[in-house]
C-alpha positions in Angstrom: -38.0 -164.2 -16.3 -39.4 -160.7 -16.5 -41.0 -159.2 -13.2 -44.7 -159.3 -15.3 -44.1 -163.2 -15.9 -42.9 -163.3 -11.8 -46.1 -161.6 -10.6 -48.4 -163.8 -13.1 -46.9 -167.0 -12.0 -47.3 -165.8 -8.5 -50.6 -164.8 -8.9 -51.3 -167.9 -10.9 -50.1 -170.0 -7.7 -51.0 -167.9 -4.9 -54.5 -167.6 -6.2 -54.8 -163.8 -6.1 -58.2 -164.1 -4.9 -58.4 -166.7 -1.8 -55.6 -164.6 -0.2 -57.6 -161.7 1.5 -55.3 -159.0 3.6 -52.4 -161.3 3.6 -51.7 -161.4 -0.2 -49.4 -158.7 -0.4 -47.1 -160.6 2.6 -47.4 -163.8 1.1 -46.3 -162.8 -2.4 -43.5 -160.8 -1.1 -42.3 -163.8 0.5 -43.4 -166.5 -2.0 -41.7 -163.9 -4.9 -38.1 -163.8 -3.0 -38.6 -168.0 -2.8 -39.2 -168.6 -6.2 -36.5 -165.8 -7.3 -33.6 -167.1 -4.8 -34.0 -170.8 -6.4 -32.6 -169.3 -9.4 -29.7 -166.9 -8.4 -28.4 -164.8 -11.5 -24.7 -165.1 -12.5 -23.6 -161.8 -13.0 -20.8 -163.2 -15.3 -22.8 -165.2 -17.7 -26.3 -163.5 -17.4 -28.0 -161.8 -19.9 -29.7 -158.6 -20.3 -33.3 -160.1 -19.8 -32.0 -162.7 -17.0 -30.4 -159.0 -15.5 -33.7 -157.5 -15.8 -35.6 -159.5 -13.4 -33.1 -158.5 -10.4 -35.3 -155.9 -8.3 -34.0 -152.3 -9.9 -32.5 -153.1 -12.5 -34.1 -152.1 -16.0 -33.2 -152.1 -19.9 -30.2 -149.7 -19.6 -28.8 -150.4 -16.1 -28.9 -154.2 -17.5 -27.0 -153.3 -20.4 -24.2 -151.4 -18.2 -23.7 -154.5 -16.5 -22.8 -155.9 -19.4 -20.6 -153.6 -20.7 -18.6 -153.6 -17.4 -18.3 -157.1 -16.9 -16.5 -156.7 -21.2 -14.8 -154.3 -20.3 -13.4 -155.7 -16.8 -13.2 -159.4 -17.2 -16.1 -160.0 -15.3 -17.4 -159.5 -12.1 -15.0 -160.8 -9.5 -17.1 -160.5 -6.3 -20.7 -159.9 -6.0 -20.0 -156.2 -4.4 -18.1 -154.9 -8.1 -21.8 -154.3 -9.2 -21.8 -151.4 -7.4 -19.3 -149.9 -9.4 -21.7 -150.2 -12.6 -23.6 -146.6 -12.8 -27.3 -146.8 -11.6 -26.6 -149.6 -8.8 -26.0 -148.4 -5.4 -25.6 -149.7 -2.7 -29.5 -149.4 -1.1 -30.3 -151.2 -4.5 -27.3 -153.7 -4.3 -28.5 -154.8 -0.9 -32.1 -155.8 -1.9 -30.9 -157.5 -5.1 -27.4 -159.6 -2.9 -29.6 -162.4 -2.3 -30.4 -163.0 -5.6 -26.6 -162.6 -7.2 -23.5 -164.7 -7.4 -20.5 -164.7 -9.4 -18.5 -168.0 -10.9 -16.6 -167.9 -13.8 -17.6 -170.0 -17.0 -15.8 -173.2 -17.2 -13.6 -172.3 -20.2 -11.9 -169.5 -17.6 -11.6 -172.3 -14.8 -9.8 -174.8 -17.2 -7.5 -172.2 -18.0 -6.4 -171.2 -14.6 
């Protein structure tokens, strides 16, 4: 889900307009709640699942994907700091909404 679709759902839900001086708190909060339901695999994601993690664009996306080629996969969630453009200020806000598993072909072959 892109960050536009995020904030138009959430705007959609929230009702931007009944919210007064506590919208921007409430769709912080309601944004991380609907986001953390649907933690992103950073073995099996792709680009456009990638770009809805907070900081992460088009190309930074698209590095993770070359890394996780190139290496195997991830094998903990903290490897996605060795991708160029995440560091670790960026990797903390975005460790809440990660995981790592490996796809079932992988397990079965273990």
């Amino acid at each position: 889900m892109t960050r536009m679709m995020t904030v138009a759902l959430l705007t959609l839900v929230l009702g931007a307009g009944a919210l007064g001086a506590q919208e921007p708190e409430r769709q912080t909060a309601s944004k991380t709640e609907v986001t953390s339901a649907a933690t992103v695999n950073l073995n099996t994601a792709t680009i456009v699942q990638l770009e809805s993690l907070p900081g992460i664009g088009t190309r930074t996306a698209e590095r993770i994907v070359e890394y996780r080629q190139k290496n195997g996969g991830f094998k903990k969630v903290e490897d996605l700091m060795n991708v160029r453009g995440v560091g670790e200020k960026s990797f903390l806000k975005m460790k809440p909404l990660i995981t790592v598993t490996t796809a079932r072909s992988e397990r079965a072959a273990q």
